[in-house]
Each structure stands twice: as structure tokens, then as C-alpha cells.
N, C-alpha and C positions, 0 to 999 in steps of 0.2 A: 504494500500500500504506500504510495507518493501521495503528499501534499504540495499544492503547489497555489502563489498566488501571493497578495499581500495579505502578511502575517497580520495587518493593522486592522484588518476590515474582512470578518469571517464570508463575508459576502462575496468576495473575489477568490476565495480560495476554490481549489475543483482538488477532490480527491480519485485518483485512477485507483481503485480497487481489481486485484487480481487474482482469481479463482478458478479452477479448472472446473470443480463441483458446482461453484456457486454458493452452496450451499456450507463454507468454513464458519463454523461458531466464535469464533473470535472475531469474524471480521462482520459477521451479521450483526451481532451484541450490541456497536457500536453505529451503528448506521441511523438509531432513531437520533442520535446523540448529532450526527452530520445533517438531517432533514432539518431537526430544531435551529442551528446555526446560517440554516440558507445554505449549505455548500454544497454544489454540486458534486453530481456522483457519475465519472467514468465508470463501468467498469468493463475490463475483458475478463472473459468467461466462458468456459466449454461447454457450458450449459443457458442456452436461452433461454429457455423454461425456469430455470433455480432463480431463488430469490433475491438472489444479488443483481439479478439480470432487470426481474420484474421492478426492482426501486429502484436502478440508477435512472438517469437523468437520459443516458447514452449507454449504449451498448457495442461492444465490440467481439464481433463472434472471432472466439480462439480455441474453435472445437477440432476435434482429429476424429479421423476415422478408426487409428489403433494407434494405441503408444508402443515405442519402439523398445519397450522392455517385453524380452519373449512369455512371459505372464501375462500382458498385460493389463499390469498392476502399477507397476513405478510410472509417476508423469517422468518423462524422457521428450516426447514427439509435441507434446502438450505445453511443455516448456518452452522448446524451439519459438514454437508460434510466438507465444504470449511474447516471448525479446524481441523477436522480427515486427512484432504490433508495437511496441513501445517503442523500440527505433524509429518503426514510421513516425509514431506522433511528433515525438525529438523534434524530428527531422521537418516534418510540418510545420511544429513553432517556432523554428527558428527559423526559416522560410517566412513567416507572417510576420514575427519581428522584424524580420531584417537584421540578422544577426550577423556583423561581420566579423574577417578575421581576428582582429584586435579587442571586439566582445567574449570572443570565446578563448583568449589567451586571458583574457582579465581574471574570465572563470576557471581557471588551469592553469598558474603562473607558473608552477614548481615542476609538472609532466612534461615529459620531453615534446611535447604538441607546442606547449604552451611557449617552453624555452627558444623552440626555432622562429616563435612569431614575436618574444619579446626580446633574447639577450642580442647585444649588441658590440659590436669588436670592442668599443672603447672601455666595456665589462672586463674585458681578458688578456687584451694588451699588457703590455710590459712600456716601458719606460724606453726612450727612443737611444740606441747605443749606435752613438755616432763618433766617426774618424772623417779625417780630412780626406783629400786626395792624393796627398804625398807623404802619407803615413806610412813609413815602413813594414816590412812584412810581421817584423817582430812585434812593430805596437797592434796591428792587426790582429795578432795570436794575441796577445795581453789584453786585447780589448775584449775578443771574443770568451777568452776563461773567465772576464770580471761578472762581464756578464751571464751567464752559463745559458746563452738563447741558442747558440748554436751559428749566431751569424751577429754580421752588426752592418750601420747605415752605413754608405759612404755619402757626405753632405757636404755644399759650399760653406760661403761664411755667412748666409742666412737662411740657411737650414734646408734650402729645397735639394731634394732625393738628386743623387746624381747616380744610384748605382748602389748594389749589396754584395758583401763577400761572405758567402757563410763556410759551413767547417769544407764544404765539397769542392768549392772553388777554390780552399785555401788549399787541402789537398792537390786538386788536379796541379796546379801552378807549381809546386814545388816538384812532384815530380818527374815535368817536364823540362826544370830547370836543371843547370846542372850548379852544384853549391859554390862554384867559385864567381857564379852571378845573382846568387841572394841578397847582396847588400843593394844590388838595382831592384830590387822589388817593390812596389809602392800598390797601395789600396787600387788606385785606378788600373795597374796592369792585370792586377787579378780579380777585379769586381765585374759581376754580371752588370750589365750596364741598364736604363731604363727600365728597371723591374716592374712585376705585375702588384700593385698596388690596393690597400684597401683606405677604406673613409673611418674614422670612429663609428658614424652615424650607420653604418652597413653594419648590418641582420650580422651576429657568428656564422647564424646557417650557410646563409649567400656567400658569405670568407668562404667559408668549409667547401660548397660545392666549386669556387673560384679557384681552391686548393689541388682538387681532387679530379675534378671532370674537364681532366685534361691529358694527352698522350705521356706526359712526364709530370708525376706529382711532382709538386713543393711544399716544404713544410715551414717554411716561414715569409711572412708577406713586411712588407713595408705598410706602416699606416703614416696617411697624408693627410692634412688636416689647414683648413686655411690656407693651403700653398707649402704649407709648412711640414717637415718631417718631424710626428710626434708617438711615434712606437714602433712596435714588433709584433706583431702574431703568431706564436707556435700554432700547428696543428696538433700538438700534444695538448696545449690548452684548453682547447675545444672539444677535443676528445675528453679529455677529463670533465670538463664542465656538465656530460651527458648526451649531447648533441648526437 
């Protein structure tokens, strides 16, 4: 049994009653108690004839032909119904509402439904770890252990994105080099250049599928902000957060 409606005003409320029989003594007991308050009475019920049927308001036939318990005795088949009938309604009041996505995250904050429609990068980001462009490879490794993101910005002198070196770049570069040309190495020679970038204000979800639903993942993104570089994104993050 749902209630549903303003709590303030017994008048508005509508209770969907659900009974395979009809005929459950707890849930009859109570029904003069719902007619005296004015509240209307759903019910679905395998029985139109039984008395639950006879005094609701509405009726919703959720009768079967056999229950799929080989007795049948257990509701099994009878069940099905009755969720498949109460989906529908759901599904119809919020269709007359006009329920949108950001109503039913509101109702659902904490469920992974809810988290793709409300977390948002700037939730999960990290703090923007930035080097110059003529940063040596060593401050490049020092920047990246301080940080432990796996990568860090390469930035001008007013912070806009000019390029990312994470642990894989810094890798490939070294082992192409040969060590008696390591002190030439600077951020710019080994940074991916113009990286795929996200916003604070961009969904995690939208990061995550920006991350993922492409021929070579990446797991860490550059966040841009005003023109400005102002984070990091793991996909570890994200993962973590339930997403």
C-alpha cells in the first residue's frame, strides 16, 4: 500500500492498494478509516469481484490466468503484473507532471541515476598542477610525484592550457632519448600538445564518456575554466565516486 499526495490536506492524498485476493484483512480493516478522510482509493487487484475492488475509487485489473509457482499457490505470475501496473502509473505521473531530468535527480541524489545527472567535474577535480614550458624533465618528474595525479598542466604565464605531460609521455620521451640528451628535455618536447579538455560546469558522467568512448582511453583530462587552467581529472576519480 502507497500513499501518495499532500500530506497537509487528506483530500489530495490517493492510496494505491495492492491485493491479489482483494480480499487481505489488514488492508480491508483500514479502508472505512480512508473513505472517512476523503482519500481516494487505487486499487490493483486479481480479483474484481473482492472487496477491495468493489470500494476503491479505481480499479486496476492484475488478475492471471495461473501463477507460475507449479502449485499454484505462491503469487509469482501475480506479482509480475501488479510491478508492471505500478511502473505504468510511475511512468504516467510523471508524464502529466512533466517530470524532468533534474526532478528526478533531486528525488535520487545519492543513486548512481541521480549522481550522473547531478555530480559535476569541478566535485572531483584536483587542484591544477602546473609547469612552465621550459621546465626540465627532472622538474617535470618532481612535479608529477608532488602531485601523485599521474600527469600535470603545461601552462603560459597566464595560465591558459598549452599542452599535458602525464607518467606515459614522460615515459615514451625518455626512452626514445638517449641519456646523454636528457638535460635538453623540457615540458614542451614531451607534452601532448592541445589536449582534450573539460569545463568545471561538465556533468563527471559527460568527463567519463569524453574519457572512455574513444579508440584510445585517457585517464586524465585538463579542466579549463574562464580561459583559465584550473584542475585535473582522474578517471580513477570518477570511478571511485560510483559513476
Amino acid at each position: 500500500m502507497h500513499f501518495t499526495g499532500d500530506s497537509a490536506s487528506s483530500q489530495n492524498d490517493v492510496v494505491i492498494a495492492l491485493s491479489n485476493s482483494g480480499e487481505t484483512e489488514e488492508l480491508l480493516s483500514i479502508l472505512p478509516t480512508f473513505k472517512q478522510r476523503g482519500v481516494s482509493i487505487i486499487s490493483i487487484a486479481g480479483n474484481l469481484e473482492s472487496t477491495l475492488a468493489r470500494q476503491a475509487d479505481a480499479v486496476l485489473d492484475a488478475s492471471v490466468d495461473k501463477e507460475a509457482c507449479p502449485l499454484n499457490l505462491a503469487p509469482t505470475a501475480s506479482t509480475t503484473v501488479a510491478l508492471a501496473i505500478g511502473d505504468a502509473l510511475a511512468m504516467a505521473l510523471m508524464e502529466a507532471k512533466g517530470l524532468s531530468s533534474e526532478d528526478f535527480a533531486a528525488n535520487h541524489p545519492a543513486g548512481r541515476l541521480g549522481k550522473r545527472l547531478t555530480l559535476r567535474v569541478a566535485d572531483l577535480m584536483h587542484s591544477s598542477p602546473n609547469v612552465d614550458l621550459s621546465a626540465g624533465w627532472l622538474d617535470v618528474v618532481k612535479s608529477i610525484s608532488a602531485s601523485s595525479l599521474g600527469a600535470v598542466n603545461v601552462v603560459d604565464t597566464n595560465l591558459n592550457l598549452i599542452g599535458i605531460v602525464t607518467d606515459g609521455d614522460l615515459r615514451r620521451t625518455i626512452e626514445r632519448t638517449s641519456p646523454d640528451d636528457f638535460s635538453t628535455l623540457t615540458a614542451q618536447s614531451m607534452m601532448t600538445p592541445d589536449p582534450i579538455t573539460a569545463s568545471p560546469e561538465m556533468l563527471a558522467f559527460d568527463a567519463l564518456r569524453l574519457m572512455e568512448d574513444r579508440a584510445s582511453q585517457i585517464s586524465v583530462l585538463p579542466v579549463v575554466g574562464d580561459g583559465r587552467c584550473v584542475g585535473l581529472l582522474r578517471l580513477h576519480d570518477i570511478v571511485r565516486s560510483g559513476l
